[in-house]
Structure formats: C-alpha cells, structure tokens
SEDO-288648 format. One line per 8 residues: number of its first residue (from 1); their letters; for each residue x, y, z of C-alpha. Coordinates in steps of 0.5 Angstrom, whole numbers, m for minus. Each point is the difference from the previous one (the first is absolute). Layout:
N
NUM) A) X Y Z | ...
This chain:
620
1) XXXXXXXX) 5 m411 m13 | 2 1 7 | 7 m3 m1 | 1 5 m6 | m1 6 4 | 4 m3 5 | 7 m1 m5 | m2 8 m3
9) XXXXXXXX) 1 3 9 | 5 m5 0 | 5 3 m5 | m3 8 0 | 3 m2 8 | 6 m2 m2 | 2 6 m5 | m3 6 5
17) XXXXXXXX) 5 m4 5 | 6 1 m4 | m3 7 m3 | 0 2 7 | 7 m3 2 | 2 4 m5 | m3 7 3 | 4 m2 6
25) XXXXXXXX) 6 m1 m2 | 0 6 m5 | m2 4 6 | 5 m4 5 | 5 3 m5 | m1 7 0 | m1 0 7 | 6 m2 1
33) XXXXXXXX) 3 5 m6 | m3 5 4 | 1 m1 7 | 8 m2 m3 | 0 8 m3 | m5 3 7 | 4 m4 4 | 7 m2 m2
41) XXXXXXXX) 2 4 m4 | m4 6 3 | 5 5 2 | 4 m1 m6 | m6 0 m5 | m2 7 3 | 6 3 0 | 2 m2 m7
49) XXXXXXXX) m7 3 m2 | 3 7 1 | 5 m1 m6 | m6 m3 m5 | 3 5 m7 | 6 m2 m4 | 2 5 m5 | 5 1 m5
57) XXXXXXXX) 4 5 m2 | 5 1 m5 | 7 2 1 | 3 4 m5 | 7 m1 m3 | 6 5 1 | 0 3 m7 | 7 0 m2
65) XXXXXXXX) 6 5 1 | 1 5 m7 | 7 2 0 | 5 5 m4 | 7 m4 m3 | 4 2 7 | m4 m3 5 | m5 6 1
73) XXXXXXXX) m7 0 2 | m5 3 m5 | m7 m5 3 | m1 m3 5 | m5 m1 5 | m3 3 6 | m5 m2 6 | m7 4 m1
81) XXXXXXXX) m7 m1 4 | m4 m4 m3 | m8 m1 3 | m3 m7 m2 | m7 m1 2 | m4 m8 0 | m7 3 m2 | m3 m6 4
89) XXXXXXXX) 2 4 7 | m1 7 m4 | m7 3 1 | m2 6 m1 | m1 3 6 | 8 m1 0 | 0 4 m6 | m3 5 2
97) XXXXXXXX) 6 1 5 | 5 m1 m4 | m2 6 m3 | 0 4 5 | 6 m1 1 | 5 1 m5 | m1 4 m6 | m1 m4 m6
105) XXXXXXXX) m3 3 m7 | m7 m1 m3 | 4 m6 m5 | 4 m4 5 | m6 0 5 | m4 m3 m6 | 6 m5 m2 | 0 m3 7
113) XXXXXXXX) m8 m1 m1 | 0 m2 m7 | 6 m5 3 | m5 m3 6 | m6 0 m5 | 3 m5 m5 | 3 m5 5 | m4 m6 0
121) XXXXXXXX) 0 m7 3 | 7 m2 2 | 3 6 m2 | m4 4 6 | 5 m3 6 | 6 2 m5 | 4 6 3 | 0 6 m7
129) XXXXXXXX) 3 5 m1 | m4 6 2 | 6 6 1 | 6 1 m3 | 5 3 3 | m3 4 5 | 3 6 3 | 5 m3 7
137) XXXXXXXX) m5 5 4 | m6 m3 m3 | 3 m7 2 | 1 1 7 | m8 3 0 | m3 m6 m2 | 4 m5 4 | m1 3 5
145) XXXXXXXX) m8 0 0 | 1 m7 m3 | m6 m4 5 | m5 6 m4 | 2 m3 m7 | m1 m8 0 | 4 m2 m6 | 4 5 0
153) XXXXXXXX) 8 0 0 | 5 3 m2 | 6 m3 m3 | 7 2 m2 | 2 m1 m7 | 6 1 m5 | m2 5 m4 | 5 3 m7
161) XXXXXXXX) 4 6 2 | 4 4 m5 | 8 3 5 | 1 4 m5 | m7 4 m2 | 0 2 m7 | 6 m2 m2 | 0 m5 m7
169) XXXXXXXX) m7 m1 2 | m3 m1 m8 | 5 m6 0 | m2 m3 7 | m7 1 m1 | m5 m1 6 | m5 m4 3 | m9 m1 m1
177) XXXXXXXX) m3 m2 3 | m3 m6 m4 | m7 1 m6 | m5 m6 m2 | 3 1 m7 | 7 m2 3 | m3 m6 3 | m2 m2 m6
185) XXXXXXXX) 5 2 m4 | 5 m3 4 | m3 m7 4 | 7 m3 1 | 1 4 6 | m8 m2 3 | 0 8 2 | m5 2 6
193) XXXXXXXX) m4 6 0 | 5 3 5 | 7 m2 m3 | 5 6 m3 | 3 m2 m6 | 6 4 m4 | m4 5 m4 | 5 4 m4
201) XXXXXXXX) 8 0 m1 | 4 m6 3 | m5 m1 4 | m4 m3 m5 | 4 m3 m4 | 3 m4 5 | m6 m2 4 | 1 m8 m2
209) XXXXXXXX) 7 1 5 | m2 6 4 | m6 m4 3 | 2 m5 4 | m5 m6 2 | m5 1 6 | m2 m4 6 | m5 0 6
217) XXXXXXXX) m2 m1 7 | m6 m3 3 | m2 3 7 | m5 m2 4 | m4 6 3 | m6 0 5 | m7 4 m2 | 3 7 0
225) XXXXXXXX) 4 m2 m5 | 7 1 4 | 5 m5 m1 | 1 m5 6 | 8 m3 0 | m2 m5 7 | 2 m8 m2 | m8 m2 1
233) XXXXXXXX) m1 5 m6 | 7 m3 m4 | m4 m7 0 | m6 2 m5 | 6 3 m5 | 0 m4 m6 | 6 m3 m2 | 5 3 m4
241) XXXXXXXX) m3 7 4 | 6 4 m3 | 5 1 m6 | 4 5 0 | 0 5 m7 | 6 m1 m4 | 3 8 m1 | 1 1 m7
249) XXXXXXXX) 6 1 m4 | 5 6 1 | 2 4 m6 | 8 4 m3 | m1 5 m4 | 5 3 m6 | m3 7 4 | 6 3 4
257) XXXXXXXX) m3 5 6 | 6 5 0 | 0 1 m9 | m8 0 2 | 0 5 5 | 5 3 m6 | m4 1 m5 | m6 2 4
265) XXXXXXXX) 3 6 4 | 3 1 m7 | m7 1 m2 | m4 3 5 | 1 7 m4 | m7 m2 m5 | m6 m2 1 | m1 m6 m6
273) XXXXXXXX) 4 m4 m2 | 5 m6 m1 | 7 m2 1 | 3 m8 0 | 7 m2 0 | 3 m6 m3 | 6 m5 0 | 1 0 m7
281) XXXXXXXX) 4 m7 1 | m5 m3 3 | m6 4 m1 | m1 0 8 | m5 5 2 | 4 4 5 | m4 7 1 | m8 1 m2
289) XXXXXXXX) m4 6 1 | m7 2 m2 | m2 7 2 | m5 1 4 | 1 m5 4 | m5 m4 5 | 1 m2 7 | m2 m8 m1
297) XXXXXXXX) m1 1 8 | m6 5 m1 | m4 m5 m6 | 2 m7 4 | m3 3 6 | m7 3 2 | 0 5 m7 | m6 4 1
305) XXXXXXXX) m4 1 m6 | 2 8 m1 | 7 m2 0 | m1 m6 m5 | m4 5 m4 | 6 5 0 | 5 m5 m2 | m4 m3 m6
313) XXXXXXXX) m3 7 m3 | 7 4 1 | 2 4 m6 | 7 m2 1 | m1 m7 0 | 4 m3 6 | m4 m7 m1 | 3 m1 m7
321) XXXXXXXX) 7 m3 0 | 4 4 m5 | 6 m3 0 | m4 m6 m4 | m8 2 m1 | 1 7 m1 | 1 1 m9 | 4 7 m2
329) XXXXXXXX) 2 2 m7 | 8 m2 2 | 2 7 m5 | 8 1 m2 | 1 m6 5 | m3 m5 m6 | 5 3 m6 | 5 m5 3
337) XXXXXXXX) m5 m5 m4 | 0 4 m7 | 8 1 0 | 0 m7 1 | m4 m3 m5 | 4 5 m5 | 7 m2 2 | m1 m8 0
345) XXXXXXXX) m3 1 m7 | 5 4 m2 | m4 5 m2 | 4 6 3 | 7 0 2 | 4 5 4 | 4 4 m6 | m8 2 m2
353) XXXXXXXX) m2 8 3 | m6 3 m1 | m2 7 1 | m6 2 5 | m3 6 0 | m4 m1 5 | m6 m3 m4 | m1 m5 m5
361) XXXXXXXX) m4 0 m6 | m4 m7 m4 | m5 0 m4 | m3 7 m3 | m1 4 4 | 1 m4 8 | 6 2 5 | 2 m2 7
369) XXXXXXXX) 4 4 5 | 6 m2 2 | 3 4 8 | 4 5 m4 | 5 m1 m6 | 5 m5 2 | 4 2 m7 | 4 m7 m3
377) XXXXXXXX) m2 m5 4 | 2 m7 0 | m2 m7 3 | 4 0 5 | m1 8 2 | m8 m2 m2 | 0 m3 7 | 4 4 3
385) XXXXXXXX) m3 7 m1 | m8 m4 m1 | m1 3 m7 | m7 m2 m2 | 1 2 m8 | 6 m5 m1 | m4 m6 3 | m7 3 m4
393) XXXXXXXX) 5 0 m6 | 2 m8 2 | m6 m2 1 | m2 1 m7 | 5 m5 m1 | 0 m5 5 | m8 0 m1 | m5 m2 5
401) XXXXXXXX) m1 m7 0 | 7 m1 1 | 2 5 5 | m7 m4 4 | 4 m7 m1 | 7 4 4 | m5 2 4 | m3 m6 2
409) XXXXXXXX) 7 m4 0 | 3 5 6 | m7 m2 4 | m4 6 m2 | m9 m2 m1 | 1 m6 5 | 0 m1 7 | 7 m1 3
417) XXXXXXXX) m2 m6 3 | 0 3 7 | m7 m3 2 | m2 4 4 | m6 6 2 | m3 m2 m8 | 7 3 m4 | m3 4 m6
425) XXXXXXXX) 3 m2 m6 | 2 8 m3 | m2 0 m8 | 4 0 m6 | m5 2 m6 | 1 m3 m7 | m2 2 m7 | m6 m5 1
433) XXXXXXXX) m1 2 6 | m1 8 m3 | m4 m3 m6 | m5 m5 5 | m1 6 5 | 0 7 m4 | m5 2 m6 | 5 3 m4
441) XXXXXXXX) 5 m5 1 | 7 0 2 | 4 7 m2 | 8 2 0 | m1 2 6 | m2 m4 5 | 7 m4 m2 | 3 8 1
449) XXXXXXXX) m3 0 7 | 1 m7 2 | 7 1 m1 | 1 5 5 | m4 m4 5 | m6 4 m1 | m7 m2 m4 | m2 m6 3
457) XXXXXXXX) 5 m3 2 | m1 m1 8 | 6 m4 4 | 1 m2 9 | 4 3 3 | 2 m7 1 | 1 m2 m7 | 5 7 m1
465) XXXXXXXX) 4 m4 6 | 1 m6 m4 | 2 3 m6 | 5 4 2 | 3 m6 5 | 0 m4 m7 | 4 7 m3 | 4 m1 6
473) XXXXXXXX) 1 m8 0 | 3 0 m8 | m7 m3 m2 | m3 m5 6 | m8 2 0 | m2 m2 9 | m5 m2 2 | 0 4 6
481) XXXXXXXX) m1 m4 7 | m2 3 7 | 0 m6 4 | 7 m3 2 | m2 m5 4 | m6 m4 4 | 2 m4 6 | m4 m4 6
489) XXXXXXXX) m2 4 6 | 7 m4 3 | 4 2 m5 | m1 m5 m6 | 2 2 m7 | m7 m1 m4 | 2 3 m6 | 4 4 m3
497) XXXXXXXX) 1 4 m6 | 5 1 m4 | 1 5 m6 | m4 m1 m5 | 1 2 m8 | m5 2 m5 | 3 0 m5 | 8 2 m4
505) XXXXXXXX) m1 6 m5 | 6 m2 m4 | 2 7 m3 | 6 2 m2 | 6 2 6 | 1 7 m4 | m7 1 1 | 0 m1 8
513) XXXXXXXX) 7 4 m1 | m3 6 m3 | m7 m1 4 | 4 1 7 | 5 5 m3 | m6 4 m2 | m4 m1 7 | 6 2 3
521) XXXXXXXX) 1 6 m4 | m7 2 3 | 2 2 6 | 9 2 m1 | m2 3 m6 | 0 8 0 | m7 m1 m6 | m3 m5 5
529) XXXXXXXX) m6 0 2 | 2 m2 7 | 6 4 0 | m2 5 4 | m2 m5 6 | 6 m4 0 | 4 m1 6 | 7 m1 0
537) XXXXXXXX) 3 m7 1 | m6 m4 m2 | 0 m4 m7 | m6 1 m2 | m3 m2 m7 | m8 2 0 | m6 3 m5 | m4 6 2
545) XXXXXXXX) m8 0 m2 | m4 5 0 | m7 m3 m2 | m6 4 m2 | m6 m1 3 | m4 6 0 | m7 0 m3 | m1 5 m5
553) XXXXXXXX) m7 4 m3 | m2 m1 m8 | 3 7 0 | 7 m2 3 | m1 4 6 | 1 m3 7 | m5 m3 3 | m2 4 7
561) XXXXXXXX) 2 m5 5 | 5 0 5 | 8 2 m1 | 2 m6 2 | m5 m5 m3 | 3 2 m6 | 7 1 0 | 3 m5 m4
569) XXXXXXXX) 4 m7 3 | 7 0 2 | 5 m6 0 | 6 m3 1 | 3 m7 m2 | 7 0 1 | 5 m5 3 | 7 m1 4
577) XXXXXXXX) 5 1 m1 | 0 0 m7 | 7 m5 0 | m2 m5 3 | m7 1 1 | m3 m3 7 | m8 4 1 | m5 3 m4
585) XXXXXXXX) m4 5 2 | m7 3 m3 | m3 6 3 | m6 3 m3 | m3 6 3 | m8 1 m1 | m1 7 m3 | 6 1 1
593) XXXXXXXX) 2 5 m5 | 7 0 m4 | 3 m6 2 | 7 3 1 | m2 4 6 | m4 m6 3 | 2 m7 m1 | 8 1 m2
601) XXXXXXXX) 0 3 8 | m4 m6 3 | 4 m6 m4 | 7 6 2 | m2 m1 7 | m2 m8 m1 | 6 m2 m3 | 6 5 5
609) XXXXXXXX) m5 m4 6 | 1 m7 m2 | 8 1 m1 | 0 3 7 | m4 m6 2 | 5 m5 m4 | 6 4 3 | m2 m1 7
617) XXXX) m1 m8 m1 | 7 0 m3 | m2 0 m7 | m5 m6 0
C-alpha cells in the first residue's frame, strides 16, 4: 500500500513541475514583451500613442464641366466650405458651442444631431458631413475656434456653379442633394447620405457621365480629432492610405451662348412662356428658353425652405419646362396638319375656292366663328390669312381619324425623343377616344376644332419645332439632339452624336412647295397674319397662333379672374430663310393675347440676331 502512494506523489510531482515550469515560462515571456514595450520601445511607443485614431474620408470627384457648342462654360465647379464632424470627438458641450457661434436654422441644427445620433459602431471614427456650403465667414469663425470643436473641420470642397445664372437653366438642370428613395431607386452608383445627384435637366440625365468616380484618404489624428501628418503617425496608416477620385465626364452641347442670350433678351418683355431654336438640318438644338427661369445656383446651394415654397407653388410655374413639359393647345399653328391630309389624299386642290362669311354652319342649327369674313379663300391663301371656316370646311373632309394619322406622322401625340426633364407627349384625339371618354359620344365638332388646334388637341413647344423643321427639311422628321459630344476630363472623345432620323414623311414635292410658299406668304403677304411684323430683308416662312384658353361661365360670360390669366396663347412656328431653310424657331408667349403682336415680334427679333450673329462669324 505504502509502494502505491509512493508511485501516485511521485507522478502528481512530476506533472506540478511541468505546470509550474510552464507558468514561469509564460511569465518569462511577457516580462520580456513588457520590459522590450516599457523599456525598448518605450519612447516610441508613447510618442506613437498619441496618434491612436484612424479615420477615413471620402474625396469626392470633380463633376464634370457642361459647356455650349463653342467652348463656353454653362456648370462647372467652384470651392465651397463644407463642416465634417467625427461624432467620436463631437460631444455635446461643443455643440452647444457651436451654436453660439454662427446662425444655423431649427432644421440644420436637428440635421447635424439626427446625423450623430445614427452613427454607430465604426461609423463613430468616420468624418460626416454636417454643413454644406457655409458662408466663407462662418468658415474663418469655426477654424479659428477649432480646439473648443473636437471633431470638427472644415474642408474645402468643389461644389456646382452655374456662370451664367438663369440662362437655359431648364435644359441644364441642378443638383440635390441625395433622397432614401434615390439610394434605393439607383443602387449602381452606392449614394451616401451626404452626396448630390443631378436632380433636373442635364444635370440628371447625364449623372452616369457627370459623376466621376470618388476616392479616400486615411488620416491618423490624436484624441481631439485633429489630424497629425508627422512620419511616427504615417506608420499606422493602412496600406493603400489614398486613392485620388477620378473627375467626371465633360459635356458639349448643341446650346450656343451668343443665339442663347439672343432669344432670351428676345424674351425678356413676358412674363411666361417659351422659345427654342433648332437646325432643321440636324435637329440640333441651338436655343432653349423656359420663362420664368430659375437660378440653378439658388437650388444647388443653401435654398431656404420659403424660397423652395415660393419656386414650387408659383402660379406662373418657373419649375415647369415649357419647352417640352408644358401641353398647349397649338391653335392655327396645327392647320399645316389638316392642309396636309387633304393635299396628299387628294381631297382639294389649289383651283377650289370657298366663301367665308365669317363663320361656318354644320348640322342644324351649330356655327363657328371665323376672325372676320375672308371672301374667296383658297388652300394656299387659307394658310395665309388663317381662315378657321375653310379648315372647319376641310376637316369634314378629311375626318378626324386620318387628320389624327398626319398628325402623328409629322411628330405630334408622342415624345420627340429628347429624353429629358419627363417630355410631355401632347395629345391628338380620335373618334374612339371621343366615344370612350364622353357620355354623348363623339360629335361633328370636336373634328371642327381639332382641326384648328383646338378641342383637345394639346402640343410642346418642342414637337411644334420639330414639325416645322420636317416642313423646312422636305420631309425629314429629327429626333431633336442637345448633347453634341462627351469627352474624358483630358480630352478623350467618349461619345459622340450624330443626327438622328425618326422617320421620312414621304409627301409629295408639290406639297412641300405649296406648304413653304404658303408659310412664306405668312409673313410677305399684304393678307398675312404676320405681315405687319415683317422686317425687310429676312425670308422668313412661319404660322401665327392664337390659342384660346379662357375659362368661360355655363353663361358664356368670362370668369372674374385676372386680365392676363385669361388672355388667349400666342405663338409663332416659323422658319429661315424660307429658300434654303437653316433654323426653326417656335415662340409661344403664356396669355400673350393675339399672336401677331406678341410671338411674331419675338421670333422677327430671334431670327434678325441670328443672321447678325452669322455674319459676324462670316456666314458659319
């Protein structure tokens, strides 16, 4: 028994030896770890322990330059002071501070609390964006009071500017700053809260190209937050600590500054409206106007929320593109569709008078005014003078189904193919529209007023131009283009656009002949509507319009609105020089009244601008 114990001590000895020789060495080896970190490495050590935070900030790409088809800057970018907070450091005594120090509103203030509170786990050492372009002024304050605001820097960022102001701001559009629903709705682009995005006009359309591609930096900083640039602090940094953001693309557009600012001095005069111009040989837009304009500046910058109400709730609308959002009722500029339909299917030819005697009887007992009494009227002179009673006559002819397939065929009831800021498609209405959409069903009369742009036939500005460029042209319908080319921030050609054909009309020579002479007429002849604005010298072939809008009491009375609000639509399609066409150009003036005396003066001024502008550059 004794021999027993004797064996069991001898092996519990043996294993408490090798436990303890065990412990000692551990020991022996962080006694050494410690004296190499206290003693070695001790100086080092405590110095480096300063620069204990890394944190990572995002560099944000140049966006890239818009220019017009000369070499002229329309947006670019600009420096603006922007305050990143790191919520690790930002502690609410320093808040506190902060707002004593410059004036934020109720909604910023809760923006920059609502931004710390969310910031959780890693995200506490990253650097957000707190303040977006604040005042140079503010900038100094806070810099300059750094070491009572831990976490708090101010850094220099590119920020869009518009050179220009307010012109053609519904074609380049603006920025915003970046929604939940935007992050959602475009995950390709892995938004952040802080990021701005193209949120209207090109702008938007082109962010993909715009854009560019971001980078980052690492910094190490000491426990206050600020950064520390010494070679002990540059060792902790990871490996790649920066990659540089690639700018984005630069644009050329069709816009061209000089017959820009053309037509909006042109403009100035109204209130509301619209204007574009277009080379009927490529369908390059050359001039767009939307009135009122904006200042993309105002709504990419710091917009306050009375200003964003004032902009949006506006009776006159300067948010809405009318060139291609806004719908109108193209009035007598439409008859060109009508006339058409009867020449091609051989319905009427120039040899057939008709008498207007300054209205038109159908059915029992129904009439339609005319103007005045135009006597014996002709197709040709019909356009001329902008008879309603012969086109009420034709159109009884032609019927509404087939004066709707014209209409589509020269561009009308769908988009022009622009692609930009949600392009109305207008409306052309036909017989089972009328019967789907009305209780009494389709009537003689909606085929009356269609025919004089009336009823429900509703039209863009845009999609008037196009047409008449296709009148202009003999018969090519363009798809319209703005953008003339896409480069690399050096240079490289990326894309480029070449005119683009929607479709061929395939009339007759004789109608294109008879259409331009009679639009020409317009304008040279002593019964043209336009006659009176003419300005010698200038071929110029058009249609007047005069759109009626007012709103009318079950008495036939007018309703007791405004003067203006209820003045009828004014335009102009019109295009020169009428022998070897070169540009349309489409005014329409919002209650503008007769359009005589308020689009002809407007498209008279556009086109005497251009061919000066032309002259000056030695006829190109």
């Amino acid at each position: 028994m004794s021999r027993l114990f004797s064996n069991d001590d001898s092996e519990f000895a043996k294993k408490y030896r090798t436990a303890t020789a065990f412990v000692i060495i551990c020991f022996l080896i962080l006694a050494g770890r410690l004296v190499q970190l206290q003693i070695v490495y001790g100086n080092e050590y405590r110095e480096l322990s300063k620069y204990n935070f890394l944190h990572r900030r995002t560099e944000e790409a140049p966006r890239g330059i818009m220019y017009d088809r000369n070499g002229k800057i329309l947006a670019k970018n600009t420096v603006s002071y922007n305050v990143f907070i790191i919520p690790q450091f930002f502690k609410k005594d320093a808040f506190e501070f902060l707002q004593g120090l410059i004036e934020l509103s109720r909604t910023e203030i809760d923006y920059i609390r609502q931004k710390i509170m969310l910031a959780e786990g890693k995200k506490r050492t990253f650097s957000l964006l707190g303040l977006r372009d604040i005042p140079k002024e503010w900038a100094m304050i806070l810099e300059s009071n750094r070491d009572r605001l831990p976490g708090l820097e101010i850094v220099p960022m590119e920020k869009r500017f518009y050179p220009q102001s307010m012109l053609a701001s519904h074609a380049l559009g603006f920025m915003g700053e970046v929604t939940a629903e935007d992050k959602k709705r475009y995950p390709e682009y892995n938004y952040r809260d802080q990021d701005w995005r193209g949120k209207y006009g090109l702008e938007f359309k082109l962010e993909n190209y715009l854009r560019g591609k971001r980078g980052f930096i690492w910094r190490v900083t000491d426990s206050k937050g600020r950064p520390q640039h010494s070679r002990e602090a540059a060792r902790w940094l990871p490996r790649p600590w920066k990659k540089d953001p690639v700018p984005g693309h630069n644009v050329y557009l069709t816009l061209d500054f000089n017959l820009q600012t053309i037509v909006e001095r042109a403009m100035a005069k109204h209130i509301s409206g619209a204007a574009v111009m277009v080379d009927v040989r490529t369908g390059r837009i050359l001039a767009y106007s939307s009135k009122p304009a904006y200042d993309p500046n105002e709504l990419t910058g710091r917009l306050s929320p009375t200003r964003a109400s004032e902009l949006y709730s506006s009776p006159l609308h300067p948010m809405l593109d009318k060139v291609i959002q806004g719908t109108y009722f193209p009035g007598s500029t439409y008859k060109i569709i009508p006339a058409i339909a009867a020449y091609e299917e051989k319905l009427i030819d120039f040899n057939e008078y008709h008498l207007c005697k300054g209205f038109y009887e159908y059915g029992r007992n129904s009439s339609f005014s005319c103007t005045h009494s135009h006597g014996l009227i002709n197709l040709e002179s019909s356009i001329v003078a902008s008879c309603n009673v012969f086109y009420f006559m034709l159109s009884e002819r032609v019927g509404m189904d087939r004066m709707a397939r014209y209409a589509r065929l020269v561009g009308f009831g769908a988009p022009t193919g622009l692609g930009l800021n949600y392009e109305k498609s207008g409306f052309i209405p036909t017989k089972q529209w009328y019967a789907q959409k009305f209780q009494e069903g389709f009537r003689i009369g909606h085929t009356l007023n269609s025919a004089i742009g009336q009823g429900n036939v509703k039209s863009t500005v845009l999609q008037l131009a196009m047409a008449y460029a296709a009148i202009a042209n003999r018969g090519i319908l363009l798809e319209p283009q703005i953008i003339e080319q896409i480069t690399t921030w050096n240079g490289d050609l990326v894309q480029g656009f070449k005119p683009k054909v929607r479709r061929r009309l395939g009339f007759k020579d004789e109608t294109y002949d008879f259409l331009i002479r009679s639009l020409a007429g317009v304008v040279d002849d002593s019964r043209g509507t336009a006659y009176k604005e003419r300005v010698p010298g200038l071929k110029v072939a058009g249609k007047t319009g005069t759109a009626q809008v007012r709103g009318m009491k079950k008495d036939g009375s007018d309703a007791k609105e405004s003067k203006w609000k209820f003045q009828d639509h004014a335009w102009f399609a019109g295009f020169a020089p009428y022998d070897n066409p070169e540009v349309v150009v489409v005014v329409l003036v919002e209650h503008g009244g007769f359009a005589a005396k308020a689009a002809v003066p407007v498209v008279m001024k556009i086109f005497e601008g251009y061919f000066a502008e032309k002259k000056n550059k030695g006829g190109k």
